[in-house]
C-alpha positions as CSV (number, residue, x, y, z in Angstrom):
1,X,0.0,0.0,0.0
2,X,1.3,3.7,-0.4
3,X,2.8,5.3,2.3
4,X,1.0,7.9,4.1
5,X,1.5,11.2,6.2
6,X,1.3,10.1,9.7
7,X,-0.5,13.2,11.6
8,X,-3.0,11.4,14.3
9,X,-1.8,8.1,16.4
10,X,-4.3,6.2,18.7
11,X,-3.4,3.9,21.3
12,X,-5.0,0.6,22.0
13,X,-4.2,-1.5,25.6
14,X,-4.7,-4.7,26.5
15,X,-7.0,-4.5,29.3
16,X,-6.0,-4.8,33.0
17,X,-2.1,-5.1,31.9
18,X,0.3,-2.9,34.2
19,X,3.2,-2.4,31.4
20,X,1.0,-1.9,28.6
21,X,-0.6,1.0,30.1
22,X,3.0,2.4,31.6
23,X,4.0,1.9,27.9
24,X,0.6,3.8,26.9
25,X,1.8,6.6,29.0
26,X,5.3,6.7,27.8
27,X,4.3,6.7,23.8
28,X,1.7,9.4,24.5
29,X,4.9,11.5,25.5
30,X,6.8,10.4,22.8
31,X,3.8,11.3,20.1
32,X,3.8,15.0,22.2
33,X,7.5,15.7,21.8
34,X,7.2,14.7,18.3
35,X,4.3,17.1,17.2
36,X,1.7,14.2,16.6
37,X,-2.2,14.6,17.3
38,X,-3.3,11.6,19.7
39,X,-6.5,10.5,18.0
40,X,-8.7,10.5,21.5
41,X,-7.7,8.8,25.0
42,X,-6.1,5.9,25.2
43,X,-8.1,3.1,24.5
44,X,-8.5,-0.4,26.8
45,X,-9.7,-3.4,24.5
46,X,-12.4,-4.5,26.7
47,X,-14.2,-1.1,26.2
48,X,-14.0,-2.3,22.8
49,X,-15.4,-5.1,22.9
50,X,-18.4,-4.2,25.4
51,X,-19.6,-1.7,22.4
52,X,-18.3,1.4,24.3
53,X,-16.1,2.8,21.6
54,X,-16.5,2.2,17.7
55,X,-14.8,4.3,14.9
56,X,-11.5,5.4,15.7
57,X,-10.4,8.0,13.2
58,X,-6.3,7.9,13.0
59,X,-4.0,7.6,10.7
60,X,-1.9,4.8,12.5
61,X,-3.0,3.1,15.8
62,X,-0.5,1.2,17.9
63,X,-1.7,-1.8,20.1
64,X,-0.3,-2.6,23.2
65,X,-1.3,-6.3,23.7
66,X,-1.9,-9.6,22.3
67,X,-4.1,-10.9,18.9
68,X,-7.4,-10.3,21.5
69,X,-6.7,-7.0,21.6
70,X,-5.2,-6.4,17.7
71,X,-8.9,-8.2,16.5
72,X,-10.6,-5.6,18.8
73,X,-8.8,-2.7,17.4
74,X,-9.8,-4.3,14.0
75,X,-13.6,-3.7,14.9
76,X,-12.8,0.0,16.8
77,X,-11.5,1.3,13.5
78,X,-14.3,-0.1,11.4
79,X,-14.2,1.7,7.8
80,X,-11.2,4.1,8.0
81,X,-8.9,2.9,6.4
82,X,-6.2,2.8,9.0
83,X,-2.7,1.5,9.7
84,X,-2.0,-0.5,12.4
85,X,1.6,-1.3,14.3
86,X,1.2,-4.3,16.9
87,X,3.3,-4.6,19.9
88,X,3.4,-7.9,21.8
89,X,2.0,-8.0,25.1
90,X,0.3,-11.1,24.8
91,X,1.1,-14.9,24.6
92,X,1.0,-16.1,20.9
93,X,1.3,-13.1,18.8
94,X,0.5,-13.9,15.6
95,X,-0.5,-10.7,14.7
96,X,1.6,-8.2,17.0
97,X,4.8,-8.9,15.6
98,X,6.9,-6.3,17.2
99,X,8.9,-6.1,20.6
100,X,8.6,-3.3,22.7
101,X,12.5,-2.3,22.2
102,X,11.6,-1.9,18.6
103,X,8.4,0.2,18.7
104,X,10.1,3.7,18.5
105,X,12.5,2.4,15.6
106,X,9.3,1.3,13.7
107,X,7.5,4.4,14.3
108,X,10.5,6.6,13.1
109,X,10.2,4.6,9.8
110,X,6.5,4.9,9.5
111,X,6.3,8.6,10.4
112,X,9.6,9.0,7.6
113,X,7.1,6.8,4.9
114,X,9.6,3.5,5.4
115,X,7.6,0.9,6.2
116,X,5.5,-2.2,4.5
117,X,2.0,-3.1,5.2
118,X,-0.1,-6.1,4.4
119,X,-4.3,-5.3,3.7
120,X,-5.6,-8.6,5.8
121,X,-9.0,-9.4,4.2
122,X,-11.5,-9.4,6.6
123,X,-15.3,-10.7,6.0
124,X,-18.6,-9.0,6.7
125,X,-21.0,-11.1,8.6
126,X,-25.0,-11.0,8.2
127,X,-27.6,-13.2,10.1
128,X,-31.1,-13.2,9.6
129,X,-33.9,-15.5,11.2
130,X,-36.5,-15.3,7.9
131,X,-36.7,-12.1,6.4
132,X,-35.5,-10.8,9.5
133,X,-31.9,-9.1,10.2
134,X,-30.9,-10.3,13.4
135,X,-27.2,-9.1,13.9
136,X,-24.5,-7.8,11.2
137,X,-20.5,-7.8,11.8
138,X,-17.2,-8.1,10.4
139,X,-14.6,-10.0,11.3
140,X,-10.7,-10.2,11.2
141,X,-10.3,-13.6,12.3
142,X,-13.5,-16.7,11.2
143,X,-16.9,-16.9,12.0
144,X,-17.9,-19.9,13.7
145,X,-21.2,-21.7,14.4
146,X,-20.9,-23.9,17.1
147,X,-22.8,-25.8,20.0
148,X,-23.0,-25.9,23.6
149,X,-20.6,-28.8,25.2
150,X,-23.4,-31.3,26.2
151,X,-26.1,-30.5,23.1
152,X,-26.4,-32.9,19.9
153,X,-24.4,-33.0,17.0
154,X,-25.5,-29.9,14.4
155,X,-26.7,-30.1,10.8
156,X,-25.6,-26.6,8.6
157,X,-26.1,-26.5,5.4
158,X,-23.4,-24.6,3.0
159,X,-23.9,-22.9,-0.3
160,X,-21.3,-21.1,-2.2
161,X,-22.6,-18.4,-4.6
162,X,-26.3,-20.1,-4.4
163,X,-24.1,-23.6,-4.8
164,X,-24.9,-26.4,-2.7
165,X,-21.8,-27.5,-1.2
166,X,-23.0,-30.0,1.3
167,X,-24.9,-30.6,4.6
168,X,-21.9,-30.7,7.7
169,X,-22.5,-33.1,10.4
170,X,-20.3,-32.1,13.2
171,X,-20.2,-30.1,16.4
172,X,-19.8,-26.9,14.3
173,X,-18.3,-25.2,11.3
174,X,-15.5,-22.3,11.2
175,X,-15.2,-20.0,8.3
176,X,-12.0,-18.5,8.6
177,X,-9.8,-15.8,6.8
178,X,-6.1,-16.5,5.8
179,X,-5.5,-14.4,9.0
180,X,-7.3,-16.5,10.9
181,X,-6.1,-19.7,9.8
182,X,-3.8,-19.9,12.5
183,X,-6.3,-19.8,15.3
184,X,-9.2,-22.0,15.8
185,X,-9.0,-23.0,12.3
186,X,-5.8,-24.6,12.5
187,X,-7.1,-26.1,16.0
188,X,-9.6,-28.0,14.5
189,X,-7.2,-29.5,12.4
190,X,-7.7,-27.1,9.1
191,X,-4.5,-25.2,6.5
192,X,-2.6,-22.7,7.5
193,X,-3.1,-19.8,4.8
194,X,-0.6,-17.8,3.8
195,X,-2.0,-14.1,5.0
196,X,-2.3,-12.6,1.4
197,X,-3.9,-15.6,-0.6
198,X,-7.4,-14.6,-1.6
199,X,-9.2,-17.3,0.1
200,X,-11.7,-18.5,3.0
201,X,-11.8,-22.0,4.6
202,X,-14.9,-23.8,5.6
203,X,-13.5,-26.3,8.7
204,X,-16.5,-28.9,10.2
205,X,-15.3,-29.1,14.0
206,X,-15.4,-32.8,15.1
207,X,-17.0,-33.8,12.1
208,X,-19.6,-37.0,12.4
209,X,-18.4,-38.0,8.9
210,X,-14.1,-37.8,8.8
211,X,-14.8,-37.7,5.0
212,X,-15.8,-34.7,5.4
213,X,-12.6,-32.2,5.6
214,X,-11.6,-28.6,5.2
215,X,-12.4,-26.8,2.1
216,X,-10.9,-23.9,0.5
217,X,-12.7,-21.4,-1.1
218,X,-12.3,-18.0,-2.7
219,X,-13.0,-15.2,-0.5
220,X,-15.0,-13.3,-3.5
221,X,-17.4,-15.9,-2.9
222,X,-20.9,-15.3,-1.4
223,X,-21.3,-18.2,1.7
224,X,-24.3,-19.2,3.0
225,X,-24.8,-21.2,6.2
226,X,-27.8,-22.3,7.5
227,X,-28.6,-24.1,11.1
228,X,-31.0,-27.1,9.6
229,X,-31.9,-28.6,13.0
230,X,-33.2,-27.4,16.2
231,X,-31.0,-27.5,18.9
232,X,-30.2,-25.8,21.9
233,X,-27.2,-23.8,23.0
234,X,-26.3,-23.5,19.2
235,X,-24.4,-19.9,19.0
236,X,-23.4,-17.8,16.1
237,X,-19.7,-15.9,16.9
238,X,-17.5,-13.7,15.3
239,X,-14.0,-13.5,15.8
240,X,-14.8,-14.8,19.6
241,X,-15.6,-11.6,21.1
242,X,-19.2,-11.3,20.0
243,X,-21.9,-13.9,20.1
244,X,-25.4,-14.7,19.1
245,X,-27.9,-17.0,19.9
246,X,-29.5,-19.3,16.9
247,X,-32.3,-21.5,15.9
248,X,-33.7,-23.9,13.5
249,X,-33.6,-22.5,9.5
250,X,-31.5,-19.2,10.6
251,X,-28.9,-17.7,8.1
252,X,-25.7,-17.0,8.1
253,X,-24.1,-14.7,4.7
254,X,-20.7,-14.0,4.6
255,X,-19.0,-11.6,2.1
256,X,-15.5,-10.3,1.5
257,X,-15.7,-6.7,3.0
258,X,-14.5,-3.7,1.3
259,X,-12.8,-3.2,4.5
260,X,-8.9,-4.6,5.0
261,X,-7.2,-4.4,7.8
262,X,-3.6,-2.7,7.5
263,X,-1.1,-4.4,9.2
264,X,2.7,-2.9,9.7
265,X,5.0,-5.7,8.7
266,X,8.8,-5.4,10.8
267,X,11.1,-5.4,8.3
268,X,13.7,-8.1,9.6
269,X,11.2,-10.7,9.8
270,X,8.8,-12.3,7.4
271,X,5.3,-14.6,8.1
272,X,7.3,-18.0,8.2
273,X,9.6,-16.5,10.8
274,X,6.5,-16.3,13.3
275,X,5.2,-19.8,12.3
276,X,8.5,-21.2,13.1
277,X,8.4,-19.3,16.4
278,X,5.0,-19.7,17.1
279,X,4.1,-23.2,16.1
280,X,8.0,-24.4,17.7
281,X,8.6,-25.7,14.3
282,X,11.9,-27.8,14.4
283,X,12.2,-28.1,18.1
């Protein structure tokens, strides 16, 4: 993507964390002493994802935390189309790929137009109960429809741009973004994605049926899932922060969103460098 003039930085914190708000405090005096806007308070993730802030408007937001708080960040930007530079305070850290030590380095480069960023795709969510438009949402991460530990297996049934795909047996389904591949996707046993293929996976979790197996799709395409039995405890969630209750013959439409989520890449490292780290590949 083109560089851009960096004028307005918000900050995002991973909630309740001691040294990510002391780092909060010490960027807001760096941003000060270095004639940048800070685009509102600092912001904790968990105000995020309790609805109480929505539509940051910055031209670069650093997060302070873990991939929790990077896919909350990704709904408190919404539309704008924002950069974002994550630094780790969490446990994995897929997505927040720089060290604190490096996070004034980085942001010299970005405010100086040196830096690379990746447009994640992310997928707008719509579910309806008839006619009806129960909830809408996007996410950065998969959709899942899943079931409550002790009810029955589920039935959904997929379509693919009005396509029958198939009727999944299993405890659930994940639709999941390249991003995403590497969370409960890969968990329930489905491909890692590389971030910038242009594709969606449809995993079954548990599946009653072990024929039945991941599925890649393209992300242009328009997915349909819908809950075919009735069955209780059966919950619709996005990106695991947000949930909603379904029933028999409910909907599910997912769409590539116009919306990508702009990710700073460190320069010294490159996507197989976290698997390796991540995934303890070779240890």
């Amino acid at each position: 993507m083109k560089t851009r003039e960096i004028r307005s930085v918000g900050i995002v914190v991973k909630p309740g964390h001691a040294d990510a708000m002391a780092t909060a405090a010490e960027l807001s005096a760096w941003l000060d002493s270095h004639g940048l806007e800070r685009a509102g308070e600092i912001v904790s993730a968990g105000d995020i994802a309790a609805g109480a802030q929505r539509g940051m408007k910055a031209d670069l937001v650093v997060v302070l935390g873990g991939d929790g708080t990077m896919i909350s960040t990704a709904r408190l930007i919404g539309e704008n189309d924002t950069l974002v530079l994550g630094i780790n305070y969490g446990s994995l850290g897929y997505l927040t790929d720089f060290r604190f030590e490096e996070m004034f380095p980085a942001l010299e480069s970005i405010i100086a137009g040196e830096y690379e960023a990746d447009r994640r795709v992310m997928l707008d969510v719509q579910h309806f109960r008839g006619s009806e438009l129960l909830a809408t949402g996007r996410v950065l991460n998969d959709v899942v429809i899943n079931k409550a530990a002790l009810a029955r297996i589920i039935e959904i049934d997929v379509r693919l741009n009005d396509l029958f795909v198939n009727t999944f047996r299993a405890d659930g389904l994940i639709v999941s973004t390249p991003t995403g591949s590497t969370a409960y996707n890969l968990s329930a046993g489905g491909p890692i994605v590389y971030p910038s293929i242009n594709a969606a996976v449809l995993t079954p979790i548990c599946p009653f049926t072990l024929t039945n197996r991941p599925i890649v799709v393209p992300d242009s395409a328009a997915i349909e899932l819908v809950l075919h039995n009735e069955n209780e405890g059966v919950v619709l969630s996005l990106d695991g922060q947000t949930g909603f209750p379904m029933c028999a013959g409910d909907r599910v439409c997912i769409r590539k969103s116009d919306a990508t989520f702009n990710l700073v890449q460190p320069a010294n490292r490159n996507y197989f460098d976290v698997l390796r780290d991540k995934l303890k590949w070779g240890r």
